[in-house]
N, C-alpha and C positions, 0 to 999 in steps of 0.2 A: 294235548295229551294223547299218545298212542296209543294202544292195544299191542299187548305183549302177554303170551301167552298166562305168567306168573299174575298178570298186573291188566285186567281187562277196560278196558276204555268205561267213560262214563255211562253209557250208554248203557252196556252192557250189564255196567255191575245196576242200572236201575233194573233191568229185567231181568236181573239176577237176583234182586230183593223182593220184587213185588211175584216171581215165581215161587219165593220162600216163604214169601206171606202167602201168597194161595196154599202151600202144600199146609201150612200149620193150622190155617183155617180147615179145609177141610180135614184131618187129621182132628181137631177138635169139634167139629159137626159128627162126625161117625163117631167119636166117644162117645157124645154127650146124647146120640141115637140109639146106643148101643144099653146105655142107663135107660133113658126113657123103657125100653125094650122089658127090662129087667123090672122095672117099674111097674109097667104095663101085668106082669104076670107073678105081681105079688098079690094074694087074698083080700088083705087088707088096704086094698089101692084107696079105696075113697077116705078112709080114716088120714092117710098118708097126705092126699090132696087138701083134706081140708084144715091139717097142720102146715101145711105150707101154704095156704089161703092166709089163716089166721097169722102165718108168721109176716108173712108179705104188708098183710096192714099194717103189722102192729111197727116193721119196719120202714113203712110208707109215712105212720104218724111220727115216729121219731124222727126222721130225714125233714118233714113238714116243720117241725117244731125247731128243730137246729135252725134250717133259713128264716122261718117266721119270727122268731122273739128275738127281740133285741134287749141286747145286752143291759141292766139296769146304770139310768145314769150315773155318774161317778158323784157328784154330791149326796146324791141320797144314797150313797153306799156309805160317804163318810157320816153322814149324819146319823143313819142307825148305828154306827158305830160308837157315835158317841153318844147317844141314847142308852144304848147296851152300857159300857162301859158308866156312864153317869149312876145308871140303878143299881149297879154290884157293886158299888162305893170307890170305883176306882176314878185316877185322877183323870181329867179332859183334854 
């Protein structure tokens, strides 16, 4: 494959993408420097930090518990179901 001005050789479009991923990275390091900053020169910073302490675990324990628990077996799903169903008088 060539390189033609419209149409850049392989090569090139690789360090044509990975110069675009640098610029969007930094571009979102200097935002997200630029928050901190703002952050940084609010009254209320520790109140701030320690709501997003506590939001961090309590989303640390959710994420734990989605991979930790497994799914209830499927018999003992149909079985309280028809436990349920046998004590409201309905049929089995």
């Amino acid at each position: 494959m060539t390189s033609t001005p419209g149409n850049p050789g392989p090569d090139k479009q690789v360090l044509l993408v990975v110069a675009g991923l640098a610029d969007v990275a930094v571009s979102a390091v200097g935002t997200a420097v630029g928050a901190l900053q703002q952050l940084l020169r609010r009254s209320d910073g520790p109140e701030i930090a320690r709501d997003v302490h506590h939001d961090l675990m309590a989303r640390g324990r959710i994420a734990l518990d989605r991979v930790n628990s497994a799914p209830p077996a499927h018999l003992e799903v149909l079985a309280r179901h028809a436990v349920a169903r046998r004590e409201s008088g309905g049929d089995v």
